[in-house]
C-alpha positions as CSV (number, residue, x, y, z in Angstrom):
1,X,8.7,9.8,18.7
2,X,11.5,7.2,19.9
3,X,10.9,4.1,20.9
4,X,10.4,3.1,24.7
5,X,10.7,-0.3,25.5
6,X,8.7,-1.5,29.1
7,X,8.9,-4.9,30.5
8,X,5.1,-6.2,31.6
9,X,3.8,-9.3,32.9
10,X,1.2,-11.3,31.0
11,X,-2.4,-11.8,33.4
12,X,-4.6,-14.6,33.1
13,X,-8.3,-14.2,33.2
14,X,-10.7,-17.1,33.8
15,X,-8.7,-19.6,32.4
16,X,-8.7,-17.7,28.5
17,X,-8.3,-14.2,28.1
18,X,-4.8,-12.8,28.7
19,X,-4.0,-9.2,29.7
20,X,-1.4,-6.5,29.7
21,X,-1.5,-3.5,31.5
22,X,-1.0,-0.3,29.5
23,X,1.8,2.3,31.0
24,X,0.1,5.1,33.2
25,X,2.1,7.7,31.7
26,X,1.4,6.8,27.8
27,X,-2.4,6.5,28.9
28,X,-2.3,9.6,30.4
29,X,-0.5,11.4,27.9
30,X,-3.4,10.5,24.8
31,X,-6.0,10.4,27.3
32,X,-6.6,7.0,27.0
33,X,-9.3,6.3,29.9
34,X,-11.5,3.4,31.6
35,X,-14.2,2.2,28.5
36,X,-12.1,3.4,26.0
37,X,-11.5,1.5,23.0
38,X,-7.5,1.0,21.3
39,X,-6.8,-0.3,18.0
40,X,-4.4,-3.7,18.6
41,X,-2.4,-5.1,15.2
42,X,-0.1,-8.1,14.8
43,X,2.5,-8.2,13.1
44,X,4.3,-11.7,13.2
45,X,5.7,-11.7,16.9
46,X,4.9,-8.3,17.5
47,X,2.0,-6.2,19.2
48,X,0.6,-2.3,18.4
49,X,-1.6,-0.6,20.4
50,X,-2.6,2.8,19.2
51,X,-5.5,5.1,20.0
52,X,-7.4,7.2,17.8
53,X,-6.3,10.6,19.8
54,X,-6.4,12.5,16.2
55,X,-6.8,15.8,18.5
56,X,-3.8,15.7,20.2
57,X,-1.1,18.4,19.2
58,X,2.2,18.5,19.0
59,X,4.0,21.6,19.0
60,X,7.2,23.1,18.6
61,X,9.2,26.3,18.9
62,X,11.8,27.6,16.0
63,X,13.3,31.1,15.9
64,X,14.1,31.8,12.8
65,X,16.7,35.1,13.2
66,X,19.7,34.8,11.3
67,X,18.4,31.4,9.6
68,X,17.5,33.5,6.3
69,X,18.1,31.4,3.4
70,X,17.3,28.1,5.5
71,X,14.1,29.1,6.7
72,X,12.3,26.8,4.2
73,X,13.9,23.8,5.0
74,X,13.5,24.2,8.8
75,X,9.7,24.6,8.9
76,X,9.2,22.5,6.1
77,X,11.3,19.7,8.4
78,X,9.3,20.1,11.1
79,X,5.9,19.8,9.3
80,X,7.6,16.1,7.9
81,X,8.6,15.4,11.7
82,X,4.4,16.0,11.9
83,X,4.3,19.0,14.4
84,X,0.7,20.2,13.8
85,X,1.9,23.7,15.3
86,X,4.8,25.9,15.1
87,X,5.2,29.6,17.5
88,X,8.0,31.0,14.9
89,X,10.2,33.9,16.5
90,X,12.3,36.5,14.9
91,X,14.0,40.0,15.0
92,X,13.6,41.2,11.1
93,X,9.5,41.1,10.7
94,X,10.5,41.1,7.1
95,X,11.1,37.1,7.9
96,X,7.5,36.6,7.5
97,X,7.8,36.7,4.0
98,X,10.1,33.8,3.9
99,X,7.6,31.9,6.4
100,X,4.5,32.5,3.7
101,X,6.3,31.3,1.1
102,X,7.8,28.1,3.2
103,X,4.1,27.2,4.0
104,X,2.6,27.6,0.9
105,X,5.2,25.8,-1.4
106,X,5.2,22.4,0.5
107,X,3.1,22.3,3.8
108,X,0.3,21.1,2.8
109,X,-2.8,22.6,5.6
110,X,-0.3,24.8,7.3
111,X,-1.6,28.1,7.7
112,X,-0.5,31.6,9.8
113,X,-2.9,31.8,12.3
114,X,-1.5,34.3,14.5
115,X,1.5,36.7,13.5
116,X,2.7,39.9,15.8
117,X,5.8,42.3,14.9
118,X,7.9,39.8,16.3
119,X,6.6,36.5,16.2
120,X,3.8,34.6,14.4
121,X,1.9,30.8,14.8
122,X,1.6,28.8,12.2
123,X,-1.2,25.9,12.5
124,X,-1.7,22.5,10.6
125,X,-5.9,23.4,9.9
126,X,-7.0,20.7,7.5
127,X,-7.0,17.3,7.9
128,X,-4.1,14.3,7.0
129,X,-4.5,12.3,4.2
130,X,-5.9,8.8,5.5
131,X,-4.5,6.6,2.7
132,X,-0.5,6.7,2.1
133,X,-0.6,4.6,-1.2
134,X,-2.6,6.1,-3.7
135,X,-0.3,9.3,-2.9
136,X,2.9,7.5,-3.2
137,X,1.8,6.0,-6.2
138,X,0.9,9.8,-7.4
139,X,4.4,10.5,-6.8
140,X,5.6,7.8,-8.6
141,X,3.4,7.9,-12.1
142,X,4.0,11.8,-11.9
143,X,8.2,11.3,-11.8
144,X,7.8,9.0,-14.5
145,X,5.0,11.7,-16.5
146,X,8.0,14.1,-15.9
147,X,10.8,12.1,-17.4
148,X,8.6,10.8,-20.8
149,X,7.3,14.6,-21.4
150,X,10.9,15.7,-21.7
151,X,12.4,13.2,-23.5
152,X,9.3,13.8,-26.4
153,X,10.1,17.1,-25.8
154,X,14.0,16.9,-26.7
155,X,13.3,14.2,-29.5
156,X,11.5,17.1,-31.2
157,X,14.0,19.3,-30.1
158,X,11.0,21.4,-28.6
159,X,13.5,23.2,-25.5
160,X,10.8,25.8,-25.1
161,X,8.4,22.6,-23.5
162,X,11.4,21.9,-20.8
163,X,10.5,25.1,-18.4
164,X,6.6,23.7,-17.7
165,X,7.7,20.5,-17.5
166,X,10.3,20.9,-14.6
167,X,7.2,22.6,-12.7
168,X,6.1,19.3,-12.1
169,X,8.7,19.1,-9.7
170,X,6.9,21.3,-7.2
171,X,4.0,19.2,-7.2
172,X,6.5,15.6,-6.3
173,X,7.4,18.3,-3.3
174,X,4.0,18.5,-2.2
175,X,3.5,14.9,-2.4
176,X,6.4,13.7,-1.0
177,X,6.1,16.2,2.1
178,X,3.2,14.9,2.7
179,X,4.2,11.5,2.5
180,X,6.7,11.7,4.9
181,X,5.2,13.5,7.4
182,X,2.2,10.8,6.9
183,X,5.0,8.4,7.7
184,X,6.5,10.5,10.8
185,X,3.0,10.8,12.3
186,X,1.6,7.1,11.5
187,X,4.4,5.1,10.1
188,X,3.6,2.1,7.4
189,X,0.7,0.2,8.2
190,X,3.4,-2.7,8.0
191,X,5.5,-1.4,10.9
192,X,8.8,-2.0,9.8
193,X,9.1,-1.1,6.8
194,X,8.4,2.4,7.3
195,X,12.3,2.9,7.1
196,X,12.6,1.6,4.0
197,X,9.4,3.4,2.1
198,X,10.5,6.8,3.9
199,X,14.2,6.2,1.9
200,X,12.3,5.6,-1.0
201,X,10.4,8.9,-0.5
202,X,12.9,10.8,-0.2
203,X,14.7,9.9,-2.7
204,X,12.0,10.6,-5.5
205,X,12.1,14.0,-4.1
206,X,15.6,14.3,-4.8
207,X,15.3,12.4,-8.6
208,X,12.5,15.2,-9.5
209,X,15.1,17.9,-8.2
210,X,17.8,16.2,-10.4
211,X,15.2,17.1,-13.7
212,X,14.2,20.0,-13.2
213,X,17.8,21.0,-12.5
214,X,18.6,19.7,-16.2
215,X,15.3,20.7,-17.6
216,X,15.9,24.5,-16.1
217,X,19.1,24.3,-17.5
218,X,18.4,23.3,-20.9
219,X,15.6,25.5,-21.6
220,X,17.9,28.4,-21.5
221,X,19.4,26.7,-24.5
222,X,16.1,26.5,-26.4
223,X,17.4,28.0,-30.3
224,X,20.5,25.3,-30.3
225,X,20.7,22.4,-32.1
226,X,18.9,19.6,-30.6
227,X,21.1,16.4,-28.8
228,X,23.4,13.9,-29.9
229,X,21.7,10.8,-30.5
230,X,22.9,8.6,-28.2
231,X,22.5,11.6,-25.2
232,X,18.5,10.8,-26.5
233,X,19.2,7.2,-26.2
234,X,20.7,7.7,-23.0
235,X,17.8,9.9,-21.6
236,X,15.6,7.2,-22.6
237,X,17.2,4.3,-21.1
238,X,16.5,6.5,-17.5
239,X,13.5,6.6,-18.0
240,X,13.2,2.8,-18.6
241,X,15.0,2.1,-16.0
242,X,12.5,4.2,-13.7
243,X,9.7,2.4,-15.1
244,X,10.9,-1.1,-14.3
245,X,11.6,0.0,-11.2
246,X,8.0,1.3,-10.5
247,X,6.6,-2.5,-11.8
248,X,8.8,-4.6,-9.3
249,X,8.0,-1.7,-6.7
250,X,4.0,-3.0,-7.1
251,X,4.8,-6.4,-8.5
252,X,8.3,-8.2,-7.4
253,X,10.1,-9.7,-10.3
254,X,13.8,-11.1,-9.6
255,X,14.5,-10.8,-13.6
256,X,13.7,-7.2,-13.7
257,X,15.8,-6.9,-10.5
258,X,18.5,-7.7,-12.2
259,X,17.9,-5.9,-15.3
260,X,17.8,-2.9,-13.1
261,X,21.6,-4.4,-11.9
262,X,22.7,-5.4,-15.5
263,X,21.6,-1.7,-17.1
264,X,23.8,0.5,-14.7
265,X,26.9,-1.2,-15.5
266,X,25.8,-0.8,-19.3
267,X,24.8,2.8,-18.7
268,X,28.0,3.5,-16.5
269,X,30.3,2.7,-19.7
270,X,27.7,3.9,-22.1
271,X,28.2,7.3,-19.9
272,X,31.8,7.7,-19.1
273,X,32.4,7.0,-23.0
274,X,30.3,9.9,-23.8
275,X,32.9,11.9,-21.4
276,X,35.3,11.4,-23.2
277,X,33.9,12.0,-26.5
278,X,31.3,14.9,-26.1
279,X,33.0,18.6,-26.2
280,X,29.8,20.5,-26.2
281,X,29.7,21.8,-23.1
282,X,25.3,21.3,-22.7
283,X,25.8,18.0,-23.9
284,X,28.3,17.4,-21.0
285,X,25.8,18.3,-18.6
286,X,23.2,16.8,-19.6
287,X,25.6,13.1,-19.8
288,X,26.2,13.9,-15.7
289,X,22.8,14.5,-14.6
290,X,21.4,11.6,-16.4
291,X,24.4,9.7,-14.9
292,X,23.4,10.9,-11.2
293,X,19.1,10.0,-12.2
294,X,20.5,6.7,-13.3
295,X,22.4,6.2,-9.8
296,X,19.6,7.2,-7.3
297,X,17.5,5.1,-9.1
298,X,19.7,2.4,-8.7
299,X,20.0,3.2,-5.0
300,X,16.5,2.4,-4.5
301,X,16.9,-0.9,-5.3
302,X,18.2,-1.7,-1.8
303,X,14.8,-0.3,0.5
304,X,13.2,-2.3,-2.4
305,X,14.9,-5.4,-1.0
306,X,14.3,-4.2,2.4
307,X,10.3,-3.8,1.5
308,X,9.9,-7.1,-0.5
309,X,12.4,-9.9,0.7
């Protein structure tokens, strides 16, 4: 997957066309042969030549003894790496029950094909998603869904709404698994900014975790009396600030750049004063998450900068 730089010399053919030779061994290796056609892009100063081998697999190895409660997070990081197929080892067979529910929570397509008392192979059987944008965008209108739905919910004082709204946060995993393995496997149609959007990814993963954390966590308190005021006014101002971020995200807009700038410093004070003055311990909770939604949103300002400058 790393980059491998190879110096070639420019031919000259009949005065017009000019050729580069490809590299035997990358030719070989996606069985790239005489007649064969490549896809070429430009991008400013820069040349990618990629063939359509959709067939070829990669494949890994992972033993998962004594990696019990990590086994989730290892196979799902190697289906965002984009490894189509995975021989999984282990000593307990009872591990196979952590391997189902790994590959059905988040890999989208993976599927155990083959499974013996100590081993089992899991394969990525249905097909990639060909478009990365309409999915990202998913993700983004579905974080925003998230954050409205639960601050109607807590303006009614509705708690009991909070535990089906933080299941939403399984679907942003699927999507934004799936995004990033997209991104492993194919990268940005724009080449170089495929760091960038895979920051952004990840962190809309981690701003879904962040809700349903809260939203878990407050549905337990469902027959209290509902929150402060200006916790509600604070909730809301979150999820303002993720909407102006999705709208210079599709459609750059230095003003609401800096609105994005001028409302953290606001919300920062607006939080830490709420420290100091809240003693209900819920309410106290609720002012740090919404402090820490507030902050990765913010941090997505700089990929944002990255992407659009």
């Amino acid at each position: 997957m790393g980059v491998i730089k190879i110096k070639r010399k420019v031919i000259q053919i009949a005065g017009s066309s000019f050729l580069v030779s490809l590299p035997k061994k990358w030719a070989v290796k996606y069985g790239v042969t005489k007649g064969d056609e490549v896809d070429v892009q430009e991008q400013n100063d820069t040349i990618l030549i990629s063939t359509n081998a959709e067939n070829q697999v990669i494949k890994s190895e992972l033993d998962i003894t004594n990696l019990d409660p990590m086994v989730l997070r290892c196979i799902i990081a190697l289906y965002k790496k984009g490894v189509d197929e995975i021989k999984v080892r282990f000593k307990d067979p009872s591990l196979i029950e952590s391997v189902q529910k790994a590959i059905g929570k988040e890999a989208v397509g993976y599927e155990i094909i083959d499974q013996g008392e100590n081993h089992c192979k899991i394969k990525h059987v249905s097909g990639e998603f060909e478009d990365f944008d309409p999915v990202l965008r998913r993700t983004l209108l579905l974080l925003m869904s998230m954050a409205d739905e639960s601050l109607s919910a807590l303006k009614k004082g509705e708690f009991s709404r909070l535990k089906n709204i933080a299941f939403l946060e399984e679907a942003n995993n699927r999507f934004t698994t799936s995004c990033r393995r997209f991104l492993n496997k194919k990268g940005h149609k724009e080449y170089g900014k495929t760091g960038p959007i895979y920051y952004v990814v990840e962190d809309l993963e981690n701003l879904a975790d962040e809700y349903k954390y809260m939203l878990n966590y407050l549905s337990q308190h469902e027959n209290q009396e509902p929150l402060n005021n200006s916790i509600i006014k604070l909730y809301e101002e979150t999820g303002k600030l993720m909407r102006t971020f999705y709208e210079i995200f599709y459609k750059f807009d230095k003003a609401k750049l800096v609105k994005i700038g001028n409302t953290r410093k606001q919300f920062v004070k607006k939080a830490h004063t709420l420290f100091e003055g809240v003693t209900d311990k819920r309410e106290l909770k609720v002012v740090h998450h919404l402090l820490v939604i507030m902050q990765k949103i913010f941090n997505l300002v700089g990929p944002i900068l990255i992407y659009k400058l």
